[in-house]
Structure formats: C-alpha cells, structure tokens
KEKE-3310 file (N, C-alpha, C; in steps of 0.2 Angstrom, whole numbers, plus 5000, padded with zeros to 4 digits):
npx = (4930:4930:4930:4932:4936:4942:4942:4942:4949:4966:4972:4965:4954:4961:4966:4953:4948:4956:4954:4938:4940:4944:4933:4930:4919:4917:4917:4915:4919:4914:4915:4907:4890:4888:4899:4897:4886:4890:4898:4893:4886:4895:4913:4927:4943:4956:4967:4984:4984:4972:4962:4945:4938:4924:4919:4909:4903:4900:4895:4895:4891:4889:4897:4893:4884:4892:4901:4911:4916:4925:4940:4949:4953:4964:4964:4965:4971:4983:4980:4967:4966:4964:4951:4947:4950:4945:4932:4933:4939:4928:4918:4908:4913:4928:4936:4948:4962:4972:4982:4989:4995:5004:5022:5026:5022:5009:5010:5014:5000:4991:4993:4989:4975:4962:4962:4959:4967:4981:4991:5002:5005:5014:5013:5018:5011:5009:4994:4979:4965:4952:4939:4924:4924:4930:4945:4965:4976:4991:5006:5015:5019:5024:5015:5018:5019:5017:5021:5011:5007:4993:4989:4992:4985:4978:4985:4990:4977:4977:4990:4986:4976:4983:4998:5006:5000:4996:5005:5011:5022:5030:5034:5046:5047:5040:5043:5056:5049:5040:5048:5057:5047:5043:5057:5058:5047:5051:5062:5056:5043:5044:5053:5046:5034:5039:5046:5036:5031:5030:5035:5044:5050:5062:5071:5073:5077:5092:5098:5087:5090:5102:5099:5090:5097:5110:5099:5095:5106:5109:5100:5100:5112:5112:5102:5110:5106:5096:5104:5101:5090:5086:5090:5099:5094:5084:5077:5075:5072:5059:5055:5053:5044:5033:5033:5025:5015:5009:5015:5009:5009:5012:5000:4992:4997:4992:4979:4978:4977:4984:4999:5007:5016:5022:5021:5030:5042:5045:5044:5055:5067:5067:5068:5082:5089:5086:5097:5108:5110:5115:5105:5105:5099:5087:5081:5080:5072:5061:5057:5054:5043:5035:5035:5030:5017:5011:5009:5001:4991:4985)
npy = (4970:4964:4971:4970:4981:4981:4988:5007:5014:5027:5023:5012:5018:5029:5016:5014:5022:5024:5011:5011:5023:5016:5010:4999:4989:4991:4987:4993:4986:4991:4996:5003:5008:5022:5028:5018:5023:5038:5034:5026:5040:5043:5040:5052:5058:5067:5077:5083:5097:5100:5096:5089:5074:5063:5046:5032:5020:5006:5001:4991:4984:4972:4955:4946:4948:4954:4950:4937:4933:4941:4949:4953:4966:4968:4981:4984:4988:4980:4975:4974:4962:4951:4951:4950:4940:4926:4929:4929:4917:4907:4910:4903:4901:4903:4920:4926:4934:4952:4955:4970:4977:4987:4983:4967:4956:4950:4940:4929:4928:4924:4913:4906:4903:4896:4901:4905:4908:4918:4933:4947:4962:4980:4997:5011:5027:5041:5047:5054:5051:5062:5063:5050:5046:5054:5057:5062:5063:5065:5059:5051:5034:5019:5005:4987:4972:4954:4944:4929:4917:4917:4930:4935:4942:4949:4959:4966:4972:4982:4987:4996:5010:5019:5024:5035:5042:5031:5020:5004:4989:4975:4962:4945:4940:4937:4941:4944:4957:4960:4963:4974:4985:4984:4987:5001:5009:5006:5014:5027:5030:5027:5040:5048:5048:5048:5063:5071:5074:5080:5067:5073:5080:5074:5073:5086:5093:5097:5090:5078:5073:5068:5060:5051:5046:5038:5029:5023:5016:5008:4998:4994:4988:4978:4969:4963:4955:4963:4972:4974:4978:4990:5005:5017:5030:5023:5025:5037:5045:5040:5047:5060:5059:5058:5069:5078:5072:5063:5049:5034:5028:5042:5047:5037:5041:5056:5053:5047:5035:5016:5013:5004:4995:4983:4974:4981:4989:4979:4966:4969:4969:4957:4949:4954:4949:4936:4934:4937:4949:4967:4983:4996:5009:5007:4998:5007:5017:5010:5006:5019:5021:5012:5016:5030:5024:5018:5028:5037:5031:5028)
npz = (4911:4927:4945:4960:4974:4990:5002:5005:5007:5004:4995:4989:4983:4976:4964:4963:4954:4944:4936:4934:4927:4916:4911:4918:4927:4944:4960:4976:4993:5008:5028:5032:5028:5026:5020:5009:5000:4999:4988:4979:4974:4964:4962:4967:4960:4962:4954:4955:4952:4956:4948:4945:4942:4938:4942:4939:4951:4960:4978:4993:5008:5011:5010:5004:4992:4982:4967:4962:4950:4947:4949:4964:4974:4986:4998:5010:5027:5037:5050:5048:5037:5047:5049:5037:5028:5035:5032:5018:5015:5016:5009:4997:4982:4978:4974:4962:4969:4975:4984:4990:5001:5012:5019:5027:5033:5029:5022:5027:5035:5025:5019:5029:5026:5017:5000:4986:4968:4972:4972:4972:4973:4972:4978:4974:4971:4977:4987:4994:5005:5005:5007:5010:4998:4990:4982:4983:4972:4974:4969:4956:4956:4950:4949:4955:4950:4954:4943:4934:4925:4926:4930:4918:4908:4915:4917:4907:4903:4912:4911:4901:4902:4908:4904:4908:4918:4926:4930:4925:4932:4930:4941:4942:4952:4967:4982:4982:4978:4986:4998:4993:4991:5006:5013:5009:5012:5025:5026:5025:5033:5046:5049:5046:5052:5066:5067:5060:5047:5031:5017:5007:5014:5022:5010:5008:5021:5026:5039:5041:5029:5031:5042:5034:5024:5031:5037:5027:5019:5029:5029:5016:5015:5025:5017:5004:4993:4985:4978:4963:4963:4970:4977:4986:4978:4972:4983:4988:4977:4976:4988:4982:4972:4980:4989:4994:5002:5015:5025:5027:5041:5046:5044:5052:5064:5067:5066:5077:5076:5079:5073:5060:5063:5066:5056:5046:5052:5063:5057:5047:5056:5060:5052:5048:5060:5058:5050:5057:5055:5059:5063:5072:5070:5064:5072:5085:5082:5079:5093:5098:5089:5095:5106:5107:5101:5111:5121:5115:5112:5123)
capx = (4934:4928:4936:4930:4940:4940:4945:4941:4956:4965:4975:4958:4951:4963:4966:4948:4946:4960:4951:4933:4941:4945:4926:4929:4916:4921:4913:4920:4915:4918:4912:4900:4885:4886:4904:4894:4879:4895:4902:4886:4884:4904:4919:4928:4949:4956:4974:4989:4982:4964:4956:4943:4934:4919:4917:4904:4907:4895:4898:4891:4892:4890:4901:4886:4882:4900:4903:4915:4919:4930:4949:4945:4960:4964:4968:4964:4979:4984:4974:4960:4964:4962:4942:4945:4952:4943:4929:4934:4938:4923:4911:4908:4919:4933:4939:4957:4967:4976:4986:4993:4998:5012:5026:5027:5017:5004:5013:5012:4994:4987:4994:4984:4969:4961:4962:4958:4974:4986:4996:5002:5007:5016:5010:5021:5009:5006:4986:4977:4960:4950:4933:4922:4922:4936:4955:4970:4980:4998:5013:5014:5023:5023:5011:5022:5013:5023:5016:5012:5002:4986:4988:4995:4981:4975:4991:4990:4972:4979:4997:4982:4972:4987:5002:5008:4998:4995:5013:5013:5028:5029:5043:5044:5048:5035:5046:5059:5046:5038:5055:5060:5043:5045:5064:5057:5044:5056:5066:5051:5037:5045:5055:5041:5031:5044:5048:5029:5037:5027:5038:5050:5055:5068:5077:5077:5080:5098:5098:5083:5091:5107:5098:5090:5103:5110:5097:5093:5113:5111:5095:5103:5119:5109:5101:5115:5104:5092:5107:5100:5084:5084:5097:5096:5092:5079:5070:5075:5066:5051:5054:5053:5038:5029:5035:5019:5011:5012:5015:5003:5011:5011:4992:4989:4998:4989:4974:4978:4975:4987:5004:5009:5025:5022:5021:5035:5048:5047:5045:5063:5070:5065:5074:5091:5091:5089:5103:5113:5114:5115:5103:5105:5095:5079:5079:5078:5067:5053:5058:5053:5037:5029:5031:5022:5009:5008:5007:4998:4983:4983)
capy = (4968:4966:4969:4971:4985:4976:4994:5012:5022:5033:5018:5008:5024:5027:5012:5011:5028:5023:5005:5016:5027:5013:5007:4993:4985:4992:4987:4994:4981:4996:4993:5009:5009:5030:5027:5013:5028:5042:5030:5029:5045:5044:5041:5059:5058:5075:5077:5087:5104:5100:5096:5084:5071:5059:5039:5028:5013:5001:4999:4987:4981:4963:4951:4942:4956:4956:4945:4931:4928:4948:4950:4956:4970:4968:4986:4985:4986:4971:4973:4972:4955:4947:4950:4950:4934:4922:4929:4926:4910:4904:4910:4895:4900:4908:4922:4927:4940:4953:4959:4977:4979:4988:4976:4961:4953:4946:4933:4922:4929:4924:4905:4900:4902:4891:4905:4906:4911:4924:4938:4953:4969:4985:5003:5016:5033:5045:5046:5057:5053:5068:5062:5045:5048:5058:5055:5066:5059:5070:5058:5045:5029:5011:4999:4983:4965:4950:4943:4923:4914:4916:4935:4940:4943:4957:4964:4968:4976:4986:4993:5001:5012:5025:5023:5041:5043:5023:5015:4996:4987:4967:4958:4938:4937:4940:4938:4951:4963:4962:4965:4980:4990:4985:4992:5008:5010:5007:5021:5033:5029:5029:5045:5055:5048:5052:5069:5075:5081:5076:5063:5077:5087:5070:5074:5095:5095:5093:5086:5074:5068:5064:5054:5048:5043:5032:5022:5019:5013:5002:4994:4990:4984:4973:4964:4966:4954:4969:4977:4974:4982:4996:5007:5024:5036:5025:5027:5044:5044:5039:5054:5065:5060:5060:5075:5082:5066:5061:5042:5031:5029:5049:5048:5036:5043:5061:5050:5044:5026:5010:5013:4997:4995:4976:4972:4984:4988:4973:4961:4969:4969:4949:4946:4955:4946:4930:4933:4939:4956:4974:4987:5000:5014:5005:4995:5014:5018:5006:5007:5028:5020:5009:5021:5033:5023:5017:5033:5039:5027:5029)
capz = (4916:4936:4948:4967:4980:4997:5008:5000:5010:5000:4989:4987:4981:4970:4962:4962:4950:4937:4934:4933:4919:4908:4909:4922:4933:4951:4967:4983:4997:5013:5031:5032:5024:5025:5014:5002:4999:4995:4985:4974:4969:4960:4964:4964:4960:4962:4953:4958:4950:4959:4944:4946:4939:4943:4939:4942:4952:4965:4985:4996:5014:5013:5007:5000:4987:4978:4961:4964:4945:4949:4954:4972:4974:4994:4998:5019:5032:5040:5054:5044:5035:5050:5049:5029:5026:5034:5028:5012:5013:5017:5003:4993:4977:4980:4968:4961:4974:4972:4988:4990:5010:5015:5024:5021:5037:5028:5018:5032:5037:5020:5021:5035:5023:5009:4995:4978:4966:4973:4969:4974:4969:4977:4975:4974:4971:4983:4989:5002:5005:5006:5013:5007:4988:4987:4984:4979:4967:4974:4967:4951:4955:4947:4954:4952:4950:4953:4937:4934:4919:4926:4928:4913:4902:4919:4919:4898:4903:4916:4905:4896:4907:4908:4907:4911:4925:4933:4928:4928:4929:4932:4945:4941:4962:4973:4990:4980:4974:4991:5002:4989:4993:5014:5014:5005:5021:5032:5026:5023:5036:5052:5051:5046:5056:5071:5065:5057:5041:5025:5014:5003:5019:5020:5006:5007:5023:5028:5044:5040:5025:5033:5045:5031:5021:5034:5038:5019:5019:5036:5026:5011:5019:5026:5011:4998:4986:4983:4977:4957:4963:4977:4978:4990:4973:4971:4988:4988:4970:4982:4991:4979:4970:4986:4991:4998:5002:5020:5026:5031:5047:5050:5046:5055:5073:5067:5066:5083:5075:5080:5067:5056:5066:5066:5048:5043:5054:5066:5050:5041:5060:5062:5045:5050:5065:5057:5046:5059:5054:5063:5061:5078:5070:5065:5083:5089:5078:5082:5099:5097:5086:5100:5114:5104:5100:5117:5126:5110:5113:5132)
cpx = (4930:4931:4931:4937:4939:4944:4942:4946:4959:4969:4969:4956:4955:4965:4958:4944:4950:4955:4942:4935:4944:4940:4927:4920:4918:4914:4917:4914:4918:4914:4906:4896:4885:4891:4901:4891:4883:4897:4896:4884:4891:4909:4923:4936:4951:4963:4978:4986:4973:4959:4952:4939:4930:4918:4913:4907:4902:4899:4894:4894:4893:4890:4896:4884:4891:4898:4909:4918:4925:4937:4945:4953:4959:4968:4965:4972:4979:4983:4968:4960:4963:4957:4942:4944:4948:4935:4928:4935:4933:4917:4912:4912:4920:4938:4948:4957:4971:4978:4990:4995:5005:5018:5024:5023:5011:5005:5011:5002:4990:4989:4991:4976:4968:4958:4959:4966:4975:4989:4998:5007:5010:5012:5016:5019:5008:4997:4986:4969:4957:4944:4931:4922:4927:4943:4959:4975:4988:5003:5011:5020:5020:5018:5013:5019:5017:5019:5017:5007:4992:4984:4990:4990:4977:4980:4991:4987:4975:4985:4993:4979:4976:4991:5009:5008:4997:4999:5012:5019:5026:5037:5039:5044:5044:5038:5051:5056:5041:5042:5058:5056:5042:5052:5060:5053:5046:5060:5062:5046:5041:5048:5050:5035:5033:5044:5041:5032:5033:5036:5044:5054:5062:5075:5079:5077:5087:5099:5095:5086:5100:5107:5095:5094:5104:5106:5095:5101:5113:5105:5095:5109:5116:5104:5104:5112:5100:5095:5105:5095:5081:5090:5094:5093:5086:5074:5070:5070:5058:5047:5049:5047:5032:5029:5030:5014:5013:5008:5010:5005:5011:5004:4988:4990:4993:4983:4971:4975:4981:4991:5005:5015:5027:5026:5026:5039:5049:5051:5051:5067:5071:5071:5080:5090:5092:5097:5109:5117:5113:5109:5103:5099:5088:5077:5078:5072:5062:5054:5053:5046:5032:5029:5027:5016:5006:5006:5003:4990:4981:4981)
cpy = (4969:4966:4974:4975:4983:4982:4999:5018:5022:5029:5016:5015:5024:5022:5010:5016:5028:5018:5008:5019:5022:5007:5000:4992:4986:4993:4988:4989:4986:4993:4999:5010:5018:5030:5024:5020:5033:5042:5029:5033:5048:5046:5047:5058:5068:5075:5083:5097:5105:5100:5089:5082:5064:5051:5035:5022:5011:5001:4996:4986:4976:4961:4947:4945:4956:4949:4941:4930:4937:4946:4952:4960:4969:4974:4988:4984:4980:4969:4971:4966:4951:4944:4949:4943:4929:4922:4927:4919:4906:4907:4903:4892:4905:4913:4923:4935:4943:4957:4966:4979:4983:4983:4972:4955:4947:4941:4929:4922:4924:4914:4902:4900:4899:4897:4902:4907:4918:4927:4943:4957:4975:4992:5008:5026:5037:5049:5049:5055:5059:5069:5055:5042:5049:5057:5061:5061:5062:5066:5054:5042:5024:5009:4993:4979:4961:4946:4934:4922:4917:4923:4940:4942:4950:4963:4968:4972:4981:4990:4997:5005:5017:5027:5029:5041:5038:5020:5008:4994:4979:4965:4950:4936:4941:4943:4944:4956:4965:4968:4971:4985:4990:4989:5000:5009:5011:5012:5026:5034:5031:5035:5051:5052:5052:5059:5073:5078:5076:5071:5068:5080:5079:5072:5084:5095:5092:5090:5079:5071:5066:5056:5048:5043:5036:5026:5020:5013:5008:4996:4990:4986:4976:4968:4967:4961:4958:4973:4979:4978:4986:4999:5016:5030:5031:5025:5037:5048:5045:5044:5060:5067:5060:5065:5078:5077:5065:5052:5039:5031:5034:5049:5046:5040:5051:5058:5047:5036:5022:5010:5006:4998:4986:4972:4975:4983:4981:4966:4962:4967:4961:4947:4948:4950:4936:4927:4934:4947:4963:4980:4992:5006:5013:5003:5004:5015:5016:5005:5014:5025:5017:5013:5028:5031:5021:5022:5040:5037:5025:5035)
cpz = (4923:4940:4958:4971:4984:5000:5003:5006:5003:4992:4986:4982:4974:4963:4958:4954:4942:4932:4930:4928:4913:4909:4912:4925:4940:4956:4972:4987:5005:5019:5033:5029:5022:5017:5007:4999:4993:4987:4978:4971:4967:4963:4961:4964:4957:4960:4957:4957:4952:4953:4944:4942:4941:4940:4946:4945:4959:4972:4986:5002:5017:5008:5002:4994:4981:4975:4964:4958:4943:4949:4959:4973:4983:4997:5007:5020:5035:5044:5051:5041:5039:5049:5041:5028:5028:5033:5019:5009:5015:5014:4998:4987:4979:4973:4969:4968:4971:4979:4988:4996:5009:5019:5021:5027:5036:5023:5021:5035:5030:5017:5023:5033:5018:5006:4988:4974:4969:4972:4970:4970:4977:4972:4978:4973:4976:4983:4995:5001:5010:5011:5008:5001:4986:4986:4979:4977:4965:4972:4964:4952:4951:4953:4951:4953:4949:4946:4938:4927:4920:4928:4924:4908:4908:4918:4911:4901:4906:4914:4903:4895:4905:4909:4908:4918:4930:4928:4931:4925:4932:4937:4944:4948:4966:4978:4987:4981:4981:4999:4999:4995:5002:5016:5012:5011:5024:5032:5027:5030:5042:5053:5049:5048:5064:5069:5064:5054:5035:5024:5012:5008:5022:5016:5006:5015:5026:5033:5045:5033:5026:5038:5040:5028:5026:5035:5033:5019:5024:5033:5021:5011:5021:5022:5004:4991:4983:4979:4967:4954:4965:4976:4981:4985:4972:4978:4988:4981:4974:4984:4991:4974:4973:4988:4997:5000:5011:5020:5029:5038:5050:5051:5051:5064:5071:5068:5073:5081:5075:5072:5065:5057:5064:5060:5045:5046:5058:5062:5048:5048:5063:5057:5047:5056:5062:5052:5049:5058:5059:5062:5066:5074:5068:5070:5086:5088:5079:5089:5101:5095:5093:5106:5113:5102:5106:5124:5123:5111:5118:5133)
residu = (UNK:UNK:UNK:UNK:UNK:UNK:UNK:UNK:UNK:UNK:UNK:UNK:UNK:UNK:UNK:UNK:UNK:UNK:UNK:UNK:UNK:UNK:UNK:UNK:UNK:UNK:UNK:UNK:UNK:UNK:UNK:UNK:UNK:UNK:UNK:UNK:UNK:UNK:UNK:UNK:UNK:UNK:UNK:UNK:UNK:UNK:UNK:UNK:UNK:UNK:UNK:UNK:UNK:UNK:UNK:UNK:UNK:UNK:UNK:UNK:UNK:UNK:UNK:UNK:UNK:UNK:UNK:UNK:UNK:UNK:UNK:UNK:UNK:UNK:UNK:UNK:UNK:UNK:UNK:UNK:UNK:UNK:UNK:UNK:UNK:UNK:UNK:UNK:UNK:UNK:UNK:UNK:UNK:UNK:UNK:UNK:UNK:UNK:UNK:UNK:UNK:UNK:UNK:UNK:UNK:UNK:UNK:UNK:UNK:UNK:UNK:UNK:UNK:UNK:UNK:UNK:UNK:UNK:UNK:UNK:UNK:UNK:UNK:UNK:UNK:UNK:UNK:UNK:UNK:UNK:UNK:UNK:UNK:UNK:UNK:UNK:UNK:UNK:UNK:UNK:UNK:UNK:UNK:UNK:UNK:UNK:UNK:UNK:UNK:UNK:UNK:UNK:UNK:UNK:UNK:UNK:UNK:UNK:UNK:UNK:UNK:UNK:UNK:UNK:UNK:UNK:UNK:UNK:UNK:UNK:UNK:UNK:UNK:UNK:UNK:UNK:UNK:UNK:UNK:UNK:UNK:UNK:UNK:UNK:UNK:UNK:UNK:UNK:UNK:UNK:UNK:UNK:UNK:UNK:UNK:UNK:UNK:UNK:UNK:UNK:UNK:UNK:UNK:UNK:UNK:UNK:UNK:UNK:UNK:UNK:UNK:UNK:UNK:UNK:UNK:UNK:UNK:UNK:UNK:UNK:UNK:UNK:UNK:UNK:UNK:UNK:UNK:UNK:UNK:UNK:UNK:UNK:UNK:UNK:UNK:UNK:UNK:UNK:UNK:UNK:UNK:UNK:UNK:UNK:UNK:UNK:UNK:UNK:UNK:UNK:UNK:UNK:UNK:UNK:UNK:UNK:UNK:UNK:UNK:UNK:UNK:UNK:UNK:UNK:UNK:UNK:UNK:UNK:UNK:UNK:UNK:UNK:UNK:UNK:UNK:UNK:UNK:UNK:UNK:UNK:UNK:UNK:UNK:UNK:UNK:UNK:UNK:UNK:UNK:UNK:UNK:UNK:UNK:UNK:UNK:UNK:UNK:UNK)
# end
C-alpha cells in the first residue's frame, strides 16, 4: 500500500508511524526542507512508557515529487487547506483523499475544488509532537472512516496494522461522523484552552468538570439526532483517554499560533442558530476564544 501524509504535526506523524509498521510506502509531503531531511533519517513514535521505535519513511517539499496512484491522508489545519487544495487540484491526476481536520469547516472548503474521490475520517488518539521526527503516542482512540465501495478494501488493510493500539471503526454517514467528533471539540478544546489544564484535569477536577458537564449537556441538547452516537460518557471517555494530552487549541494559544475557533466552535454555533437553538456558554466561550487570540497576536 501507498499512501502519502500531506502535514507531519503530531497526527500526521502519528498516523504516518502506524502505516510505516505495517510495511506501507509513506511519503510525508511537509513545508521545510530541514523537517523532510529529519524525516529521512526515521520516523521515531515514542509510546506511553517512552519506549521507542524507528520506521522508514520518504519526505519531500514539492508536490511534484509525490506518487498520485497513493491515498493522500490530508492531516494539515484548515488554514493550511487553503494553500493545500488548490494545489491539489491542479496536478494532472488527481489521487483519492482522505481528510482528517478537526471541525467541520472544511466540508464546504473541499467543494469548491475539482477533487479526486473523497472521504474522511475522525481521529480520536492523543499525539504530542516532540520535534520533526518525533511523536508521543499518550492516548489510544478509534480513527473512524466514514466508509464507501471504493474505500473498503483500504479500510480491511488498515483493521490490520493494530488493532489494540490504532483502532479502526467505520460510520456509513460522513456528515454524522463528522458532527460527532466537532461536538467532542467543542466540549474539550475550548476549556482547556481557556483554563491551560491538559484534557483529564476536565473530569478530575470538580469545578472544571461541572463546567464541563454542562456545556457537553447544552451541546447535546442541542442536536438530539446524535443521541444514538455521542452521549456525555462518551466525550468524557475522550477525556480520559487523553488525560495527559493537551488540545490542539491549548497548543496552539501556548504556541502563540491563531486557534481553530472558526472551524469548530463558530461552525457548531452557525448550526444551533440555524436551527433555532440556544447555546449561551459556547457563545461565551468563543467570545473568551477570539479575545484571546486577538490580544494574544497583538
């Protein structure tokens, strides 16, 4: 199997080191040539007990240089699809995709381009990238794939790899299985971002998991179709398999880089409104989010 990694943050990375130990073809496509170089002398995943180990695997800098007859896993933020996508669609053939974003933003983003076949996936593990090369590999979730005919014969290879430690599940609804893993965000990212408390200080401590609580309760209230396949134990499940993980949104305000407010909470807060629903503590919430980024990146 081939399969090209389009980002190498700490998902791509990881993603990129599972595939790698069950003797794939893996080319990262990153934007630094120092990263490609790193990336060359083996990809290193570091598990929970720091034990580590090394897989081979290609990087390159130009799009020209990557296989087309690959999956292309699209593991960048949603700022970055802007500059991804229409690069993509304009190489001559175009390969199959596999989307993994957080939020749900880039549904409509990924429209306004002549593709190849699409698909996406959610990832639920907790990942830290260490440095270029490196990733810890601190919580095992599912990586869910809404599945169709023409990725079921990826999806078998990928059940295979390891299904302890990189858990595949399949949803037949994209637009579900998309909205599932944005709610769970939305409960997880912004308060610990606001707060600066890895993922698990949520549920152990009581005051953050009171707050918690409610706004998973105001979330799910608010799309009660969900009710067959979200429900507060399992974002709190999330929690707690992340435990020691912090959110991408904490990393990014530590990192002093522009939060994915847009793409997550905006995005759930656009849908309650077209439905006519209520949400007052996420509207706060992203309220809290953009004046910290905006007097965060001033």
């Amino acid at each position: 199997m081939r399969f090209v990694v389009v980002g190498a943050g700490s998902i791509g990375l990881l993603i990129g080191s599972y595939l790698a130990q069950n003797k794939a073809d893996v080319t990262f496509w990153v934007r630094r040539e120092t990263q490609a170089t790193q990336l060359k002398q083996g990809l290193i995943r570091l598990d929970g007990s720091k034990a580590r180990t090394r897989f081979e695997v290609a990087a390159v800098t130009n799009m020209e240089d990557l296989p087309l007859d690959a999956l292309w896993i699209i593991a960048v933020k949603y700022d970055a699809l802007q500059e991804v996508l229409p690069a993509i669609s304009s190489l001559p053939r175009q390969p199959d995709l596999l989307f993994i974003q957080n939020g749900i933003g880039h549904l409509s983003l990924v429209d306004q381009f002549e593709l190849g076949h699409v698909s996406f996936a959610t990832v639920e593990h907790g990942a830290g990238r260490v440095d270029d090369r490196t990733v810890l590999h601190n919580g095992i979730g599912p990586i869910t794939i809404a599945v169709d005919e023409k990725n079921e014969q990826t999806i078998k290879w990928l059940e295979k790899i390891d299904p302890q430690c990189f858990p595949i599940q399949i949803q037949e609804n994209a637009e579900k299985l998309l909205l599932r893993k944005v709610l769970i965000n939305c409960a997880i990212n912004p308060l610990t971002a606001i707060l600066q408390v890895r993922n698990g200080q949520l549920t152990e401590n009581f005051h953050f998991y009171q707050l918690f609580r409610h706004l998973c309760e105001e979330l799910l209230t608010n799309f009660p179709e969900m009710e067959d396949m979200l429900t507060f134990e399992d974002i709190a499940l999330v929690c707690q398999r992340t435990a020691n993980n912090q959110s991408s949104m904490l990393v990014d305000r530590i990192k002093g880089n522009a939060m994915e407010i847009e793409t997550i909470v905006t995005a759930v807060l656009h849908k309650i409104e077209q439905r006519k629903g209520h949400a007052p503590i996420l509207k706060n919430l992203e309220m809290m989010l953009l004046g910290i980024n905006g007097s965060e990146e001033s």
